[in-house]
N, C-alpha and C positions, 0 to 999 in steps of 0.2 A: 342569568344566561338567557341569549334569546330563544322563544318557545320553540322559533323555528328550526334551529341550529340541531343535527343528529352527532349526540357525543361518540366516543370509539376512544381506545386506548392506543389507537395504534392505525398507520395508513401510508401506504404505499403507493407514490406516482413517478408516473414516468413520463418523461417530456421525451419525445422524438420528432425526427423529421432530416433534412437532409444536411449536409455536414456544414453548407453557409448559414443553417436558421438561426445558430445561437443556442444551441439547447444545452453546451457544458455552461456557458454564461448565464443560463438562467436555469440549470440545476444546481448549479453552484449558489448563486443567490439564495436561491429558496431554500438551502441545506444552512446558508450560514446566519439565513434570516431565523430558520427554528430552534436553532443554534442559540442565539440572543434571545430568542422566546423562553428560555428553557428546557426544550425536548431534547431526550436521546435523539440522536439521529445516524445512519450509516447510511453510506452512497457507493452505487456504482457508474461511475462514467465509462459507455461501452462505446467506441469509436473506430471505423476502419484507418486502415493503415495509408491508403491512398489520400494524396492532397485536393481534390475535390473528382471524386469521381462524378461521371455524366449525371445531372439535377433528376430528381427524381427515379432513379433506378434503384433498384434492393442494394445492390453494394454500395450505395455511398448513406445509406441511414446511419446518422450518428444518434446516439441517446444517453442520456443520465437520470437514473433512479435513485430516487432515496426515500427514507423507510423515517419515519416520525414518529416517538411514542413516550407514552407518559412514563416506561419502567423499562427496564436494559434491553437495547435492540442490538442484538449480536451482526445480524444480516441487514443487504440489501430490499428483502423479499425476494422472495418466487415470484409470486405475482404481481402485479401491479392492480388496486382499486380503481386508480382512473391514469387512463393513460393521453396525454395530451398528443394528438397525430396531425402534424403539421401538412403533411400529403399520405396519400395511398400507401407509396411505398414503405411508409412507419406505421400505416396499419398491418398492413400485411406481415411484415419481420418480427410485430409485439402483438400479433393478436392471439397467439396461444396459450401466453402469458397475462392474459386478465382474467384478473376473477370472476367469475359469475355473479352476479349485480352488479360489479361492477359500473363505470361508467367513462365514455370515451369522447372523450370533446375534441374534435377534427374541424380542422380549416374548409368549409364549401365551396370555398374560392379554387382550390389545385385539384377539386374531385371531377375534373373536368376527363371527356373521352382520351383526350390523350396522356392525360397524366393517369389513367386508369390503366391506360398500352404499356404504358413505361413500367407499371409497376408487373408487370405481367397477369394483372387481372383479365379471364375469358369473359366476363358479364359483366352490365352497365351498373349492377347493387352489388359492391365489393361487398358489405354488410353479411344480406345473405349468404354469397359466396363461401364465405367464410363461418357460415352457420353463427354468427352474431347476433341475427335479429332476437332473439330469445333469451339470449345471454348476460346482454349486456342493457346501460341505458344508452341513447346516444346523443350527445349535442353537440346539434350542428350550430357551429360562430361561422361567420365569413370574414375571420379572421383580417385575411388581408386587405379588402375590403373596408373593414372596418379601421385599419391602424388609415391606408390611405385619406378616408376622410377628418380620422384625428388631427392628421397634420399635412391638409393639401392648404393651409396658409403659413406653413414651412416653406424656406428655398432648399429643397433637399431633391437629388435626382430620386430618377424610380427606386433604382435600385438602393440606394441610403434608404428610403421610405418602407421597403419592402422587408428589409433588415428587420426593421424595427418591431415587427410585426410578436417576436418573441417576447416582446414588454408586451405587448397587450395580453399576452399568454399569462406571462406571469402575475398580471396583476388580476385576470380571472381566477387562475388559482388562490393569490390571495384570500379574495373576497371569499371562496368557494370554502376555505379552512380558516377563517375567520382572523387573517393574519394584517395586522396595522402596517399600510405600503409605508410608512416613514422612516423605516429602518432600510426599505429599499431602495428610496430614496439615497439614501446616504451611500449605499452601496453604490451609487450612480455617479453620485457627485465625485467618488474615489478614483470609479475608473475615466470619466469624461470632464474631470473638475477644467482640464486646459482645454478643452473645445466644447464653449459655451452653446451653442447652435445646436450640438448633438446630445449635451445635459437634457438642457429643455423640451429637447423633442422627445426623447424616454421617457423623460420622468412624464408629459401629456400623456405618451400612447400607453404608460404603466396603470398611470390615474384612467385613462379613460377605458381602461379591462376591466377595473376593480369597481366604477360604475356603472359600467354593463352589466354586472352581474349581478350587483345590489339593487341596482334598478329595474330589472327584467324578471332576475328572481330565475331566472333560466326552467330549466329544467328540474336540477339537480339540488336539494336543498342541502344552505352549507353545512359543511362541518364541524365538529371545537374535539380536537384531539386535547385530554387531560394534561394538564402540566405534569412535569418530573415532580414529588417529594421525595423521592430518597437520595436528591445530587447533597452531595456534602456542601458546605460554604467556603466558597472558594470565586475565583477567576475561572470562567469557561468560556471556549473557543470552538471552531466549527475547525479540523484539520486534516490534512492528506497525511497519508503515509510519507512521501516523498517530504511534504513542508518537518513534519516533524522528524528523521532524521535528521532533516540539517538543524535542525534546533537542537536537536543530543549534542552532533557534536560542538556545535557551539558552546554551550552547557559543559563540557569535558573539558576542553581547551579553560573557559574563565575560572573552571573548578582547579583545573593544572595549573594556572599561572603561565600557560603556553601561550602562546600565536597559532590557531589554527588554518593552516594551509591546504588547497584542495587543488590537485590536479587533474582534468578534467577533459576528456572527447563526447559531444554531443552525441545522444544515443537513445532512442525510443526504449524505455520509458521511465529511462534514471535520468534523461535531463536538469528537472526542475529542481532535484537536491541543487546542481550548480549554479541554476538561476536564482535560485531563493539566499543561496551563501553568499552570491556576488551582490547582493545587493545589502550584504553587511560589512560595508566598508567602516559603518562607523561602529562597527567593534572590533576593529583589526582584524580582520579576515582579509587572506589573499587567495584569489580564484585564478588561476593562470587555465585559460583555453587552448590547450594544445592541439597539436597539429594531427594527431592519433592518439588512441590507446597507449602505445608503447610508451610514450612520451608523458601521458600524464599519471603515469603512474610509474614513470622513474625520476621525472619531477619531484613527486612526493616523497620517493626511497632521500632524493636527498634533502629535500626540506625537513626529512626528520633525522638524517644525520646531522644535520645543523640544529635542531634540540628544537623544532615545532609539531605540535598533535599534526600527522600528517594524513589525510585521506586521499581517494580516489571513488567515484564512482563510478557506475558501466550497469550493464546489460551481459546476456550470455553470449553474444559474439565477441564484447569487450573483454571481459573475465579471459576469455581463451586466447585474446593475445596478451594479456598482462599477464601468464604462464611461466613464464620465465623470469619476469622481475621479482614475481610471488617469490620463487628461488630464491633471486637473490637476497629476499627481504629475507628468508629461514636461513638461510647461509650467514646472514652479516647479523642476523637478530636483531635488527631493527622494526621499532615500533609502526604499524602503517594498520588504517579502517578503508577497505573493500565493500562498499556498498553494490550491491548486485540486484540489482531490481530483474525479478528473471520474466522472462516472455517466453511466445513458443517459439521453437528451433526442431528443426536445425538449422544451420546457416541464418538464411534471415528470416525462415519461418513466418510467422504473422505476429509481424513486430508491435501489434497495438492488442493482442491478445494477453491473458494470464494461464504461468506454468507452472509447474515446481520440477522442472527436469535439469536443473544445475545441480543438483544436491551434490552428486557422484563428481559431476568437475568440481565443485567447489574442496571435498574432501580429499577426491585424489589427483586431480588433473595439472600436476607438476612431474620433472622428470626427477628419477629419483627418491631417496626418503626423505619427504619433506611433509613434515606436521605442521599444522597450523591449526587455530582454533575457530570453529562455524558456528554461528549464531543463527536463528530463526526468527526475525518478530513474527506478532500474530495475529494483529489489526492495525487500524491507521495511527491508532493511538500509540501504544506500545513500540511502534517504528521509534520515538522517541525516547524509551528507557532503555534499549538494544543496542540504539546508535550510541547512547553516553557508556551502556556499558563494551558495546566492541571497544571505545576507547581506554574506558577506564585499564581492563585487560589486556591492549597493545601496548598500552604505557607502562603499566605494574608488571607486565610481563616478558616485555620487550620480540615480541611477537608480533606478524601479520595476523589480524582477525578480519575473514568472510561475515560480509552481516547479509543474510539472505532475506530478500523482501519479494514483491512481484507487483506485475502491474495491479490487479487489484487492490489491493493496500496500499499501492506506493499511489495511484491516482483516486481511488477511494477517499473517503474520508469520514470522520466521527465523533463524536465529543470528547473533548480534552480539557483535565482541568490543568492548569496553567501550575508547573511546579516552581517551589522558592528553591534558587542555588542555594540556602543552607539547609535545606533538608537533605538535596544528592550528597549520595555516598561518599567519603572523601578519596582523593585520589594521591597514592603515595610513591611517587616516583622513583625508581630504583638508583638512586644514587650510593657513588661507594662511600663507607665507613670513612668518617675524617680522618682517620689513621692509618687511609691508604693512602701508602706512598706512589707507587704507579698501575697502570691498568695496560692490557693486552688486548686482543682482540676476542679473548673466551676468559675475561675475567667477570666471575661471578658469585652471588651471592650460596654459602656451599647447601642452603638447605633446601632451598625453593630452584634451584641452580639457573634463576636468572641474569641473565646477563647485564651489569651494570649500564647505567646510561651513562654514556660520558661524554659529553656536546663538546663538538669542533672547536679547537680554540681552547681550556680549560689548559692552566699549568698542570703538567705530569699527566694528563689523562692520553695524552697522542696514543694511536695505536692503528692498524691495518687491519683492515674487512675488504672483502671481496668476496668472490666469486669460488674461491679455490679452498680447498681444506684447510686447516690451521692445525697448531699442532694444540693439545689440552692444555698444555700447560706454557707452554711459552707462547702463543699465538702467535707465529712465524707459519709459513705454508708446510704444509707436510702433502708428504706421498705415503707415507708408513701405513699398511695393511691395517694392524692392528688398534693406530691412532683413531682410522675412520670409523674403525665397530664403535670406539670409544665416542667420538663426536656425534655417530647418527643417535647412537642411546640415552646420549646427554639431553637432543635435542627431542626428542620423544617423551625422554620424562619430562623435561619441563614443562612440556604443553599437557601431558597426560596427570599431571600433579595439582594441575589450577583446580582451587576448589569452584566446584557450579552449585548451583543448589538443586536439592534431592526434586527428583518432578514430582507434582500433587495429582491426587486421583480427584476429580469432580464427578458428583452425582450417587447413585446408589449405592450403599456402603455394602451391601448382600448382594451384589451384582455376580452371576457367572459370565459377563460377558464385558468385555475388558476393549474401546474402541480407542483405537490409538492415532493420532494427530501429527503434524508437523507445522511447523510457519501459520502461512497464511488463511489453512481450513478453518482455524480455533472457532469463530464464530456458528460457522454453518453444524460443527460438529458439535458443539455444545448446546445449540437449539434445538438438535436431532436426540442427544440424547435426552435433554429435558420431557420433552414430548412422550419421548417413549415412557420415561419411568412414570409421568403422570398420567400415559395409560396403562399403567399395571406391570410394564415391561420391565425389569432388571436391569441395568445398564449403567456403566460407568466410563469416564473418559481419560486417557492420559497424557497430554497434550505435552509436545516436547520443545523449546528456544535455544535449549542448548543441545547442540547436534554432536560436534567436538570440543573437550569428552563429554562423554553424555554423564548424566548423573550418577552418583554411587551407587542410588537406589535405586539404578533401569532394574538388573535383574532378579533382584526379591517383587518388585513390583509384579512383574511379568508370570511369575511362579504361580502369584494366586488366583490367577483366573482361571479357568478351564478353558475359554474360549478365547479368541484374541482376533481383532481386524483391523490390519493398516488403512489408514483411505487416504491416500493422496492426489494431485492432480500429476503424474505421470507412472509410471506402468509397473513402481512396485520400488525405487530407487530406498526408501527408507526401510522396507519392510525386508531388504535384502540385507541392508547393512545391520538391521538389530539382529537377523538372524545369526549373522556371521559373527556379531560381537555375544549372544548369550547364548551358547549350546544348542545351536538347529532348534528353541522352544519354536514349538509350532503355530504360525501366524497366516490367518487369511488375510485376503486384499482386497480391496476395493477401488476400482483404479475409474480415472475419469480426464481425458486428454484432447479437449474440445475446443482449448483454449476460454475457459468458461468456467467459472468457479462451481461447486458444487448447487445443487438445492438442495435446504432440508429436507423437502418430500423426496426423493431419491433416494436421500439417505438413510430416510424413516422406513422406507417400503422396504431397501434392504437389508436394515438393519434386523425390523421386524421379524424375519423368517429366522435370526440368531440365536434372539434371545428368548 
C-alpha cells in the first residue's frame, strides 16, 4: 500500500452543486464504480422538484451521497467527509453536514461576488461565514477552468464544455480514494458509446481530475477504504430501490411461467420501475404508458384477468386515484402488484422528497370492506425480495398486494448480490383440482378459501366478476343481506389467513427497550441501535415488511419489553395501527416529517434518554 495513502473503514462524500452539474451522474458512477471494487455501499440522491430552478440559488442545489465501506453500511451517513461544492450555493445547503476534519473541494471558478449574492452569502469568505475555517480542510480546484483548458482543442460550445466539468470532479475523487478511472471509463463508453465527440471529451476531462491530483498531491492525502471480506461468493451489483423491484417482478413472472404486464402513468418517483421494465422487451415484458392513473391500473385488473402477473406502479397521489379499481381488484379477487413509491403529500407535496405517510391509504383508503395485503421493503436491496414476494402472494393468493417503498430506497441505492431463479421461492398458482368440473365467480379452494385462477378462455372455467356482490355459492349477483356478511368475512379471512413470517428482534437479547421500524427506516434504525448497545445501552429493534397481516408473533413480541418506540417518518400512522391491533400496549413515538430520512445521531440522542 502506498505510504502515502490514509486507510479508514469507511467514508462518506457528497457531490453537490446545481441541478445542470451532473452530480446524480457522477454520484451514481462513483456508487457503481465501489460497487465493482468491492465495497458496501448506500446512496442518497437528494434532488429538488423543480426543472431547473434559477443557476446558482439554494433551491436549485441537487446532491448525491454515498457511504463506502469495508463491513455493512446500513446508511447514507449524516455526515459527509468530503463534500465536493461545485458553487456557493452547495456550500452553503451541506455545510452543516461535514464532519469536522473533514474536507471540502469547491470550484474557484463560481466563488465569484455574484455567485456569492445568489447564494445569499452577507460576506466576501463564505468559509468563515459559515464558521468552516477551523472545521474543515479546504481545496480550492478551478474546476471549470480547469476542465476548459482540458478540452479547448475540442469543437464543443461553452456550455458542452462547462458540462463536463463534473468528470474532472469525478476523477479527483478517484485519485483522492485510490480508485482505478478504467471502470469509469467503461461507465462512459455505456452512456455516450453513439456520440463519439462527447466519449472522448469525458473520458480527457475524467483522466485529466485524476492527474491533477496525483500530480499535485493537492492538499488532502488519499485515501484506501478496506475492501469488504465478509461478502459471500457471488455476482454483485450497485442498485436502486426502484431498479430492483422491477427485477422482482420479473423474477415472479419467469418463476410463474407468466407474461409479466405493467400498467403505468408517469409519476415522481415511481417512474423508473416503468423505464427499467420497458426496456425488457427481450424477456416478454409489456409496459403500456397510459394516459392516467385510472387507466393503468385497470389495464392491469385486465391483463390479469387474461392470466398475466399483472402490475402497476405510482406514487401517493396515484395510489388515491387507483382507489377504486383496488376495489375492484378485492371484489373480482384478482391477482395485481401496487408498487407505491411514497413522497411527501399532500396533494403534490414535495414530490422529490421521502415519506412514509401512505401507510393508512394503503391499509384502508378504499370504500367499503376491502382487505388487501401491504408489504414494506427496507432498503434498495430488499426492494427486490418484496416485489417477488407482493407477487408471489397476489398470485397464490389471488389478491391485490400494496408494496410500500419511497423515494429514498426507491432512488437510493446499495449492494446486491445477484439472486439464481432456482433458489426463489416457488410460486404455486391456485389452479382448480382436475376434477373440477366448473368454476363461478367465488369458486375456491375450501381451506385457504382462495379464489381459483381461472384464465379467459379455459374450457368450463367462464364465469362473472365485477363490481357487484355475488352470491357464495352460485356466483350470480346478489343483494341478500345476509349473503354480503358472508362474502365480506370470506374476503377478510383470506387475506387475514396468508402465512407471513414471525418478525425477528435484532440486537440486545436483555433489552428493556423495544425500538420498533417500518419500511424504509431499517437502516438508520439498526445503526442507531447498534451504537447504543456498544455503548453500554440496552436496546433492541423490531423491524416490520409485513404490515397486512402483520405477524403471528407482533403481540407476544410486544408484551416483553417494558418500553416500546415507534419511529417513523410521518406523525404516528404505524404506531396507531399496532395500538389498535394489540390491546392499547403502550407505545412511544418518534416522529420525523421533513421529507428527509432519519439520522442515526438523532436517533441515538433520543433514543439515549430511553434506555
Amino acid at each position: 500500500m502506498n505510504d502515502n495513502l490514509n486507510p479508514t473503514n469507511s467514508i462518506v462524500i457528497k457531490f453537490s452543486g446545481d441541478s445542470g452539474d451532473g452530480m446524480q451522474l457522477t454520484g451514481t458512477m462513483f456508487s457503481n464504480l465501489s460497487a465493482i471494487l468491492g465495497y458496501e455501499i448506500s446512496t442518497f440522491p437528494d434532488y429538488p422538484a423543480e426543472i431547473r430552478a434559477p443557476q446558482g440559488t439554494l433551491g436549485g442545489v441537487s446532491g448525491f451521497q454515498v457511504h463506502i465501506g469495508s463491513s455493512r453500511v446500513y446508511t447514507p451517513g449524516d455526515e459527509a467527509d468530503v463534500l465536493v461544492a461545485m458553487n456557493p450555493a452547495a456550500l452553503k445547503v451541506n455545510a452543516k453536514n461535514i464532519k469536522r476534519v473533514g474536507a471540502i473541494i469547491y470550484d474557484t471558478d463560481t466563488f465569484t461576488k455574484s455567485d456569492l449574492v445568489k447564494a445569499e452569502f452577507k460576506t466576501d469568505n463564505p468559509f468563515d461565514e459559515l464558521k468552516l475555517m477551523e472545521k474543515v480542510q479546504l481545496v480550492p480546484v478551478p474546476l471549470t477552468s480547469l476542465t476548459k483548458k482540458s478540452l479547448e482543442s475540442f469543437d464543443l460550445d461553452n456550455k458542452a464544455v462547462v458540462r463536463s466539468k463534473n468528470m474532472f470532479a469525478l476523477g479527483l475523487i478517484c485519485w483522492l480514494f485510490n480508485a482505478p478511472i478504467d471502470k469509469a471509463i467503461g461507465f462512459l463508453e455505456g452512456k455516450f458509446g453513439k456520440k463519439e465527440d462527447l466519449l472522448t471529451a469525458n473520458v480527457k476531462v475524467l483522466t485529466d481530475g485524476f492527474n491533477y491530483g496525483n500530480n499535485l498531491h493537492m492538499v488532502v492525502s488519499p485515501f484506501y477504504v478496506y475492501k469488504s471480506e465478509h461478502l459471500e461468493h457471488g455476482l454483485y451489483t450497485s442498485v436502486s430501490g426502484n431498479k430492483a423491484a422491477a427485477w422482482g417482478l420479473i423474477a415472479a413472472a419467469e418463476k410463474a411461467g407468466l407474461q409479466l404486464f405493467l400498467g403505468s402513468y408517469p409519476i415522481t418517483p415511481a417512474t423508473d420501475i416503468m423505464q427499467e421494465l420497458a426496456l425488457r422487451k427481450d424477456m416478454g415484458v409489456k409496459v403500456m404508458q397510459t394516459e392516467d392513473e385510472i387507466a393503468g391500473i385497470t389495464t392491469a385488473l385486465g391483463a390479469s384477468f387474461a392470466g398475466a402477473l399483472a402490475a402497476t406502479n405510482t406514487s401517493g397521489p396515484g395510489l388515491a386515484l387507483k382507489a377504486e379499481a383496488l376495489g375492484l381488484a378485492v371484489m373480482a379477487e384478482l391477482p395485481l402488484v401496487v408498487i407505491d413509491v411514497m413522497r411527501v403529500g399532500p396533494s403534490t407535496g414535495m414530490p422529490t422528497k421521502t415519506e412514509q405517510a401512505d401507510l393508512q391509504q394503503a391499509l384502508n383508503g378504499r370504500n367499503g370492506e376491502c382487505p388487501l395485503v401491504v408489504l414494506a421493503a427496507g432498503t434498495p436491496e430488499n426492494c427486490f425480495k418484496y416485489s417477488y414476494e407482493a407477487a408471489k402472494i397476489a398470485l397464490e393468493y389471488s389478491t391485490p398486494v400494496i408494496l410500500l417503498t419511497d423515494a429514498f430506497i426507491g432512488n437510493g441505492s446499495s449492494l446486491w448480490k445477484l439472486p439464481k431463479i432456482k433458489d426463489l421461492q416457488e410460486i404455486k398458482l391456485p389452479y382448480p383440482p382436475t376434477n373440477f368440473e366448473q368454476i363461478t365467480g367465488v369458486s375456491r379452494d375450501e381451506n385457504t378459501l382462495v379464489h381459483y385462477r381461472a384464465v379467459a378462455g379455459t374450457p368450463n372455467m367462464q364465469h362473472r366478476i365485477g363490481g357487484l356482490e355475488k352470491h357464495n355459492i352460485k356466483g350470480n349477483i346478489s343483494t341478500d343481506p345476509e349473503n354480503h356478511e358472508i362474502m365480506v368475512d370470506v374476503r377478510r379471512k383470506k387475506i387475514e389467513n396468508i402465512p407471513v413470517p414471525d418478525v425477528q428482534v435484532q440486537g440486545n437479547a436483555d433489552a428493556d427497550l423495544l425500538v420498533i421500524g417500518w419500511g424504509s427506516t431499517y437502516g438508520h434504525l439498526i445503526s442507531a441501535v447498534n451504537q447504543l448497545n456498544s455503548e453500554g445501552k440496552k436496546a433492541a429493534l423490531a423491524h416490520f415488511n409485513y404490515i397486512f397481516p402483520l405477524p403471528k408473533n407482533t403481540n407476544e413480541v410486544l408484551k416483553r419489553y417494558k418500553k416500546i418506540v415507534v419511529c417513523e417518518l410521518n406523525t404516528g400512522q404505524f404506531a396507531r395501527y399496532l395500538r389498535a391491533r394489540n390491546n392499547g400496549i403502550a407505545m412511544l413515538q418518534f416522529n420525523k416529517i421533513q421529507g428527509q430520512p432519519f439520522t442515526v445521531a438523532e436517533l441515538v440522542t433520543h433514543l439515549e434518554g430511553l434506555a
